[in-house]
N, C-alpha and C positions, 0 to 999 in steps of 0.2 A: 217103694215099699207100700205096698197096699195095707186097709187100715177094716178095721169091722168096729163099728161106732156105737152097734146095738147092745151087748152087753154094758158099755161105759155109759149109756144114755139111761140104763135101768138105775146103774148104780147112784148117777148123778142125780135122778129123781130121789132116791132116798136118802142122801146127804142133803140134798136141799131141805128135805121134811124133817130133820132131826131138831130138835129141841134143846138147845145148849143149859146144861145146869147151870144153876142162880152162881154157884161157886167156880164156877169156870170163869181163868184170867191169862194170859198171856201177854210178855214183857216182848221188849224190843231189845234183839240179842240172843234169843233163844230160838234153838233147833228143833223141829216140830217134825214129823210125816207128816205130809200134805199129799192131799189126793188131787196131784194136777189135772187127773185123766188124758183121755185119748184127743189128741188134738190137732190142726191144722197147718201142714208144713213146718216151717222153719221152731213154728212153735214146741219148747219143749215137754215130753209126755210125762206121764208118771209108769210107773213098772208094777209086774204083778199082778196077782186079780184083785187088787183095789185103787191099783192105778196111782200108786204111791212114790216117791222119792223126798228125802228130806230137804229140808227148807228154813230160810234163816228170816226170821221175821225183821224188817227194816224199817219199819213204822208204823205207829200204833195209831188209827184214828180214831174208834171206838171199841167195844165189847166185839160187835161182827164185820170191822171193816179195817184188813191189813194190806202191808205193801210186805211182799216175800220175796226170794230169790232163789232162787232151785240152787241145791248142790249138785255136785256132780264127783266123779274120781278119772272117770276116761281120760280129762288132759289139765291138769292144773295148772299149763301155763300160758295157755292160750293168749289172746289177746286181753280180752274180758271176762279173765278169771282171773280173782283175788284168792291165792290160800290162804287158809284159816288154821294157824298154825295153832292156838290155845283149843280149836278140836283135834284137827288131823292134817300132817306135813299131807297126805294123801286127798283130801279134800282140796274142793275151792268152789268158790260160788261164782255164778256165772251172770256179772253185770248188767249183760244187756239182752237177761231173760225178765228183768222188773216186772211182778206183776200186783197187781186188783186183786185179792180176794176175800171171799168170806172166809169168817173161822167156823163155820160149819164143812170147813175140807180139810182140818185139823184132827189129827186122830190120838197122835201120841209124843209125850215131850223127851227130847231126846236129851238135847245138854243146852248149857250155855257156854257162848264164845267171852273173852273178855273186853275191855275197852280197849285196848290198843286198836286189836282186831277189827272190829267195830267201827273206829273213827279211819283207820283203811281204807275200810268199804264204804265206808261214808264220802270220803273225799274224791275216790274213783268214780263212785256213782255222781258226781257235784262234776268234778272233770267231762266226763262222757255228756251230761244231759247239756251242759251248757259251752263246753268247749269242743268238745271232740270232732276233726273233720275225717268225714271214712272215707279210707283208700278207694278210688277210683268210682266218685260218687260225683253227681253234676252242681251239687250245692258243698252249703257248711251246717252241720246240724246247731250253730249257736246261735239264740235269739235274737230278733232286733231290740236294740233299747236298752236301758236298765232294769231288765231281768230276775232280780234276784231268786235266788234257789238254793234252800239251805234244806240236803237231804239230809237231818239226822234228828235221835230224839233231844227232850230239854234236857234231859239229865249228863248227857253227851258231849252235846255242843249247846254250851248255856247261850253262850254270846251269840245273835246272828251278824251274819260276815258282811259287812256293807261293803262295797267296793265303791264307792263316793271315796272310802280312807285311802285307798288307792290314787297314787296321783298320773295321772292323764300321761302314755309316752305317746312315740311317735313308731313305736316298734308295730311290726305286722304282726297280726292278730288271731295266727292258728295258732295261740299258746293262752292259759289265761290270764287275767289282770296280774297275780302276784306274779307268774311266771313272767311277764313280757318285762315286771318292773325290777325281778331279779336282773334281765336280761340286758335292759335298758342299761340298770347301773352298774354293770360290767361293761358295756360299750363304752364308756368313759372310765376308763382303769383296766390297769395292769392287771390288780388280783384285789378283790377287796374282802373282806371278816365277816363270819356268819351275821353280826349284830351290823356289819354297815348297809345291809339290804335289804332287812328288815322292813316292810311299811308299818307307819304306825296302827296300831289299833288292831292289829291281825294276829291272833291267837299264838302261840308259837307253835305248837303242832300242828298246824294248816301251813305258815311258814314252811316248816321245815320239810310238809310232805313234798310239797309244791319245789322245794328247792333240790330235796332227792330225789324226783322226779325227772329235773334237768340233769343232776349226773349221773342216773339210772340209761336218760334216751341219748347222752352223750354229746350235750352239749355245753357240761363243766368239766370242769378237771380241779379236781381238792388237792389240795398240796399242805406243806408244812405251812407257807403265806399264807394260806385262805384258800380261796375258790379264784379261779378266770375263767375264762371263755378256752373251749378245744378250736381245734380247727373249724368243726361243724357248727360251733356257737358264732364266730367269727365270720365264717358264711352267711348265717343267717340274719344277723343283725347287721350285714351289708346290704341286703335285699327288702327295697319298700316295697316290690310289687308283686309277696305272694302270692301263687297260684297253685292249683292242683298240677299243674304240668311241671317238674323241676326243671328243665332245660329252658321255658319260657321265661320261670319266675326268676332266675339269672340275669336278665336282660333289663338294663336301667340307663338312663343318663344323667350322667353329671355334667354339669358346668365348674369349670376350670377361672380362675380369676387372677391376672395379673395387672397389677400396680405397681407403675413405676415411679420413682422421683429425683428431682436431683437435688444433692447437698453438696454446697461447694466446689461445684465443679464435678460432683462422682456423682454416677450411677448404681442407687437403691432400689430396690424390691420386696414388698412385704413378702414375709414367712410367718411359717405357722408353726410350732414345734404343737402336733396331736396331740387331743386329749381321749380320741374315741378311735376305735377299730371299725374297719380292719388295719388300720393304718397307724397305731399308737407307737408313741415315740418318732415318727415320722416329722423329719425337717423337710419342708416346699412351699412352693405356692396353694394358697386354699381352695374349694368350691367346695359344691355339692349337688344334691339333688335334683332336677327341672321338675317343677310339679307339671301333672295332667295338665293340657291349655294353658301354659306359660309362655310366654315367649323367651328364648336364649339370654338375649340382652339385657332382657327385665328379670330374671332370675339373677343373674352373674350380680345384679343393683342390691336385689335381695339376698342374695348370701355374704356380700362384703359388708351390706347393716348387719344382719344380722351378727357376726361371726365377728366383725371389728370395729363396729361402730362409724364407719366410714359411710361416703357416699359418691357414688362415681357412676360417668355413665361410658358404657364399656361399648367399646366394636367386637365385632364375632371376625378372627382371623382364619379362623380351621379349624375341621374338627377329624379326630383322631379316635379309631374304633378300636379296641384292646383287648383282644378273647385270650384268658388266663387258665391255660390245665396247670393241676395239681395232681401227681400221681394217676397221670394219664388220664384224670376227670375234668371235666370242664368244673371251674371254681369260679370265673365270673364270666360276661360278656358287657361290655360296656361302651358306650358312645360318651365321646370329650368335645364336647363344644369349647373353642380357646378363646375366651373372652382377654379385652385389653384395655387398659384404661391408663392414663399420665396425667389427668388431672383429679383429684381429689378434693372433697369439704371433710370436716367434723376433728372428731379428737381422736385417736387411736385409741381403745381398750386394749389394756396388753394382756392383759386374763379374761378369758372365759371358758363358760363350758367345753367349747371347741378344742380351746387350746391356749396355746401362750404364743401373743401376735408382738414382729420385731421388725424393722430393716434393715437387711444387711448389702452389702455390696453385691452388686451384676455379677464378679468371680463368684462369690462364695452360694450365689442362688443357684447360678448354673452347676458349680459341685453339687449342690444337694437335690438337684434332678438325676445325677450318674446312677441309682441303683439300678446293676442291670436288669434286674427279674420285676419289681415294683417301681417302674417309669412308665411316662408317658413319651415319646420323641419328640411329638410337637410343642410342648412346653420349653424344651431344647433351643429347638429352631428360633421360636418366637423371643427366647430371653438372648440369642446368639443375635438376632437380628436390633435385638434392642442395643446390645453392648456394642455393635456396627454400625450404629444410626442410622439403619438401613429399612425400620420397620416400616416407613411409609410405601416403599416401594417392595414389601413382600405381596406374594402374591396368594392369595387364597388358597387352601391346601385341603386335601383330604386323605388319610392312609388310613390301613387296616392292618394292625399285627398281630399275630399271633406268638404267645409266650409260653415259655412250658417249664418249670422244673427239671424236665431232662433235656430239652433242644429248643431251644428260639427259632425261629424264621419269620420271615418278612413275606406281607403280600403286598405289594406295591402297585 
C-alpha cells in the first residue's frame, strides 16, 4: 500500500509548534487520541485527516514525555493484544506497538481504564520485553544478566519486583522467573495449593497473573486438589535443552545408575520411589542428566552424590536410545547411558528432593523395571545379569526403541 507523507509532514510541523497550556495534565491510564500520523511499515498509523487513533497512556515521565499504546478494534485477540474490558469488550491495545512520544500528539481525553486492567497490561508488557521468545526468530528477545524491568506507574505497582526473591531453579528458561518457579515446584509434586508456590516477596497479583498465564498456555491443570502439571507441563520440565526447534529440543541424555549389594547372602539394589516428573511416584533405579562435556561415568558419580548421598565409581555397560510418541507426537527422544557399580562409601539419605532412596531385593528391582510403556530394557538385562552373576561376562550393548501409546516396536 502506497503512502503520501506530505500532507502528514505539514500536519506534524504544527503539532510540533503547538504550545501546551500551563493547566494541561495527563495520568497513566487514561485514553487520549493521539496523532500517530503516517508512518513506516510495520509501524502502526493514525486514521483520518489528523492522523489519529486512540491511545492508552502507560507511563508518565514528565508534562511532554509518554509511553502509549495504540488501540485498535480489527482483532482483540491477537497475540499482543490485551482487551480492555472497563473500556470496551471490543477494544484492545496492542503490546508490541510501545511507543515514545510527546504530549503535543495528544488532542483529546477520551476515558479512563481501571486498575485491574492496567496492571494486565502492565504485566504482558513486563512478560514480552523481558521474557518473550518470537516464533521462528534466530535469538531470545530476554536480556543478559539481572535486568530488571518494572513497566508500571508507582501508584500501581508500589513495590518493585526484585527477582533476587526468586530462588535460582534448574528449569529452561523460555518462561519467566516466577513462571519457571511455579514450574519447578510442581516438578516435585503431584499437585500442590495456590499459597505453596508462592515466592516470597512477590506481590499476589503478579503471582497469580503469572500463574493464570501457565493455565491460560496449558501447562496446568486446576482441579479441586490445587494445580499440577498437564501433559504439556510435564513435557516441558522434562526437557533441559530448550531450543527454538521442538523436535531438537526433545533430545537429552540421561544417565541411568545401578547399585548393587549384598546382605547376607541376597542380592540388593538401590530404588528411588520419585519425587519429580515426568516420572513421579515411579519405583527404579535412579539417574539423570549428563551435563554439556561431562563424561558418562563421572556424571552417573554425580547423580548417586547428589540424589543419595553415596559414592561410587561406576562402569558404563550399554546404552539404550528410547523415542516416546504420545498420541501419535513424539514426547521424548532420549539416550541411556547404563552405568554400574557394587562397591559403594558414605551413608544412604533415604529423603530427598529427588525422592525416597531404599533397597530392596534383585526380584522386586527387576519387577519394578516391568512397566511396559515407561521402561528402559537395558536396565532389565543388566539387573537379569546381576541376579545370574553373570554381569562380568555381559557384553557391551547398544539398542534403540521405539514406544508409542498405540503400538511398540523394536529397532534392533
Amino acid at each position: 500500500m502506497s503512502k503520501d507523507y506530505r500532507k502528514w509532514i505539514g500536519l506534524k510541523s504544527k503539532i510540533n509548534n503547538t504550545n501546551l497550556p500551563r493547566t494541561f495534565h495527563v495520568n497513566v491510564g487514561e485514553i487520549w487520541w493521539c496523532s500517530f500520523g503516517e508512518n513506516i511499515g510495520i509501524e502502526i498509523d493514525g486514521k483520518g485527516d489528523e492522523y489519529i487513533r486512540p491511545a492508552l497512556v502507560i507511563k508518565f515521565f514528565n508534562k511532554n514525555h509518554i509511553w502509549v499504546l495504540p488501540l485498535t478494534t480489527s482483532n482483540t485477540k491477537g497475540r499482543f493484544h490485551v482487551q480492555i474490558i472497563s473500556f470496551s469488550e471490543l477494544s484492545a491495545v496492542i503490546t508490541s506497538q510501545l511507543r515514545t512520544v510527546s504530549t503535543n500528539r495528544l488532542s483529546r481525553f477520551i476515558s479512563k481504564i481501571n486498575k485491574d486492567d492496567l496492571l494486565t497490561i502492565n504485566h504482558e508488557l513486563i512478560n514480552i520485553l523481558k521474557y518473550e521468545t518470537p516464533a521462528n526468530s534466530g535469538g531470545i528477545s530476554r536480556p543478559l544478566g539481572n535486568n530488571r524491568l518494572i513497566v508500571a506507574d508507582e501508584d500501581t505497582l508500589s513495590n518493585p519486583i526484585n527477582q533476587d526473591n526468586i530462588p535460582t531453579t534448574d528449569m529452561p528458561h523460555n518462561f519467566s522467573p516466577i513462571q519457571n518457579h511455579i514450574l519447578s515446584k510442581l516438578k516435585n509434586a503431584k499437585s500442590l495449593r495456590y499459597s505453596d508456590m508462592k515466592p516470597d516477596h512477590i506481590p499476589n497479583d503478579l503471582y497469580n497473573y503469572h500463574l493464570q498465564f501457565l493455565v491460560k498456555k496449558g501447562f496446568l491443570i486446576k482441579s479441586g486438589e490445587g494445580y499440577s502439571l498437564s501433559e504439556s507441563g510435564i513435557k516441558h520440565v522434562a526437557d533441559p535443552y530448550p531450543t527454538n526447534d521442538a523436535i531438537t529440543s526433545l533430545f537429552k541424555i540421561n544417565v541411568i545408575t545401578i547399585v548393587s549389594r549384598i546382605i547376607g547372602g541376597k542380592i540388593e539394589i538401590l530404588n528411588q520411589v520419585r519425587k519429580s516428573n515426568p516420572s513421579y511416584g515411579k519405583v527404579g533405579v535412579m539417574g539423570g542428566v549428563v551435563l554439556k562435556g561431562e563424561f558418562i561415568e563421572l556424571a552417573a558419580t554425580r547423580k548417586l552424590k547428589q540424589e543419595t548421598g553415596l559414592d561410587a565409581d561406576f562402569k558404563l555397560l550399554g546404552i539404550e536410545r528410547r523415542i516416546m510418541y504420545k498420541g501419535g507426537e513424539i514426547f521424548s527422544d532420549l539416550m541411556f547411558p547404563i552405568a554400574y557399580a557394587n562397591n559403594y562409601s558414605g551413608e544412604l539419605i533415604e529423603d530427598s528432593d529427588f525422592g525416597h532412596n531404599m533397597w530392596v531385593s534383585i526380584d522386586e528391582a527387576i519387577k519394578n523395571e516391568s512397566d511396559a510403556f515407561d521402561s528402559i530394557k537395558g536396565i532389565t538385562t543388566v539387573l537379569k545379569a546381576i541376579k545370574n552373576k553373570s554381569i562380568g561376562k555381559l557384553p557391551f550393548f547398544f539398542e534403540e526403541v521405539v514406544k508409542s501409546d498405540i503400538v511398540d516396536r523394536e529397532q534392533l
